[in-house]
C-alpha positions as CSV (number, residue, x, y, z in Angstrom):
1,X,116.5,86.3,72.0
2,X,114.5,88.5,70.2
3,X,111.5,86.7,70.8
4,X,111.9,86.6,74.5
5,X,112.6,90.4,74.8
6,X,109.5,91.0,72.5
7,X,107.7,89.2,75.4
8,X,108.9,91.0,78.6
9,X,108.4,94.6,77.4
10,X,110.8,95.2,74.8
11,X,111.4,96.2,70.6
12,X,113.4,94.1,68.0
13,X,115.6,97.0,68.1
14,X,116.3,96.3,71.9
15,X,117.0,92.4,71.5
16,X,119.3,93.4,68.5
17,X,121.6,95.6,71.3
18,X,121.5,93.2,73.9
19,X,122.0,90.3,71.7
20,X,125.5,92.5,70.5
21,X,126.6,93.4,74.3
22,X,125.9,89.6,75.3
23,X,128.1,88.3,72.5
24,X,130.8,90.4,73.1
25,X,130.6,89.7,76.9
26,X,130.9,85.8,75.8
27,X,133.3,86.5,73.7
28,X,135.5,87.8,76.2
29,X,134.6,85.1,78.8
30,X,136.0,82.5,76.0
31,X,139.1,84.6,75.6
32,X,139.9,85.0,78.9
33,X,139.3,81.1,79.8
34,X,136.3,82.1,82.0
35,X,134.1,79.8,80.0
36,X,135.0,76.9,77.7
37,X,132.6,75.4,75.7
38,X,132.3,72.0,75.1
39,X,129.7,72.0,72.0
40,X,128.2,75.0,69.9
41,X,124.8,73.9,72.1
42,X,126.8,74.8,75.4
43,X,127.9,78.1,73.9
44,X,124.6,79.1,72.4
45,X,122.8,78.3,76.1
46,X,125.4,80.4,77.8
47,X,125.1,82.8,75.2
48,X,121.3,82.6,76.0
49,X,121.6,83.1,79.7
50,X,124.0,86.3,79.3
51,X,121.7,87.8,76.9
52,X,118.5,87.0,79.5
53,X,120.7,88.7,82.4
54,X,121.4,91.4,80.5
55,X,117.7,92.1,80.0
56,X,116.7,92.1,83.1
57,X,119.4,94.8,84.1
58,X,117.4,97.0,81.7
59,X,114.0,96.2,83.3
60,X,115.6,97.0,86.5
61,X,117.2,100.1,85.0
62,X,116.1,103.7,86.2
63,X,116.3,104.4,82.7
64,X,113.8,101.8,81.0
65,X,111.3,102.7,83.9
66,X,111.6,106.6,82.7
67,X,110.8,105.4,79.3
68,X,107.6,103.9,80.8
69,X,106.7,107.0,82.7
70,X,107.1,108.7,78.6
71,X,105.1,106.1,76.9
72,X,102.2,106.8,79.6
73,X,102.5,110.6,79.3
74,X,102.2,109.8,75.0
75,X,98.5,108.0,76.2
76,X,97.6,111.1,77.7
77,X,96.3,112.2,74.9
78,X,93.5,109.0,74.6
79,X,93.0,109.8,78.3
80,X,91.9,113.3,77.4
81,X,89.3,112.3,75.1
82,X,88.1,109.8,77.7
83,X,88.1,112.6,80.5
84,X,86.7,115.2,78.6
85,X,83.4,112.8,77.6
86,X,83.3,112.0,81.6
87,X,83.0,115.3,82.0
88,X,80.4,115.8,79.6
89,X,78.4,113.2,81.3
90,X,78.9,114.7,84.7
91,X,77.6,117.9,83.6
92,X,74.3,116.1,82.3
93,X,74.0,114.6,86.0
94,X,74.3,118.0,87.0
95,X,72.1,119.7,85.5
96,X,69.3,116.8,85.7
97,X,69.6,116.3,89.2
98,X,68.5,119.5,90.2
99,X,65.0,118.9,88.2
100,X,64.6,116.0,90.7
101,X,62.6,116.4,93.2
102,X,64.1,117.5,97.2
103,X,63.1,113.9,98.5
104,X,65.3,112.3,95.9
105,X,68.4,115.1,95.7
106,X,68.5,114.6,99.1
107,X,68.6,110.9,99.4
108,X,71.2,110.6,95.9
109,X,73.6,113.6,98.4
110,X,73.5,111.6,101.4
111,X,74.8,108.4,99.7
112,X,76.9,109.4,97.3
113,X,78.5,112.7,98.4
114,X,77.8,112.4,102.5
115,X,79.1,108.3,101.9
116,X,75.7,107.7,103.9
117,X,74.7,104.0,104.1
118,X,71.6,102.6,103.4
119,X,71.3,101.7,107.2
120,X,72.1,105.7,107.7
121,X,69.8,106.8,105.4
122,X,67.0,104.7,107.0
123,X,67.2,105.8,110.0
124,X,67.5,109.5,109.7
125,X,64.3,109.7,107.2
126,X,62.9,106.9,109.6
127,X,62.5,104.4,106.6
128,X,63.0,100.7,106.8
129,X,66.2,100.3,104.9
130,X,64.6,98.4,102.1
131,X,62.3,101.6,101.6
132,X,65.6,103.4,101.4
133,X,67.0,101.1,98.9
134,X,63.7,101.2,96.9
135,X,63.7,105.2,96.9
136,X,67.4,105.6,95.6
137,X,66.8,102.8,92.7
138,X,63.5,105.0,91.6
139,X,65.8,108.5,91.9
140,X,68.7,106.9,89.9
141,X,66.3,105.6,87.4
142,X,64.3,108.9,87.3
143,X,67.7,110.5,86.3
144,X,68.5,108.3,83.7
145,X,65.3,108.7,81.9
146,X,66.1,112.8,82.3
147,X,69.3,112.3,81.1
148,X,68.1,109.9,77.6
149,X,65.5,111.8,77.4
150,X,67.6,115.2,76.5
151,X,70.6,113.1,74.8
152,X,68.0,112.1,72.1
């Protein structure tokens, strides 16, 4: 049992309870003549199938979910170190992009912040879209060699 709670989101500590409530409930089902075993192997699959039912009531369980929501708020904290180096890096595009020329700060804006397509782009600097596509790989690259440049 514990095995099979260990694999659908749960603790040793969790299989140990659910084990306990599932025995008792079998228990009772024995005394009360709701279930009469015929072998030990008969008891121990019923056993087994109480135990599994019970377990999913807890993953169905408001309250199990809530203790997801908690464990994700404890990862915040990893998230935080992760958001504040994005943030580092979008600062460093920032700052680099304006030393880009206007031809290529205006082309990078109409992409990626305007959600202009290549087709778009083309046609309103009157480019052939492959001379679009050409022009936004040599501004992207340009800023990457700004940004390595001062990260060395």
């Amino acid at each position: 049992m514990e095995r099979y709670v260990k694999e659908n989101r749960g603790n040793a500590v969790q299989a140990e309870d659910i084990y306990q409530e599932a025995f008792l409930t079998v228990w009772r089902n024995v005394q009360l003549e709701r279930f009469s075993p015929e072998s030990q192997a008969d008891f121990s699959a019923y056993l087994f199938r109480v135990c599994k039912n019970k377990w999913i009531d807890v993953l169905r369980s408001k309250s199990f979910k809530s203790e997801l929501f908690t464990d994700k708020e404890l990862n915040r904290e990893a998230e935080t170190e992760y958001d504040e180096e994005e943030d580092r890096l979008i600062d460093l595009i920032k700052h680099h992009f304006d030393e880009l020329g206007d031809s290529c700060k205006d082309l990078l804006s109409k992409f990626y912040y305007s959600k202009m397509s290549m087709r778009e782009i083309s046609e309103v600097k009157g480019w052939s879209e492959a001379t679009a596509r050409n022009s936004k790989y040599r501004c992207i690259q340009r800023l990457r060699e700004l940004i390595n440049r001062n990260s060395q």
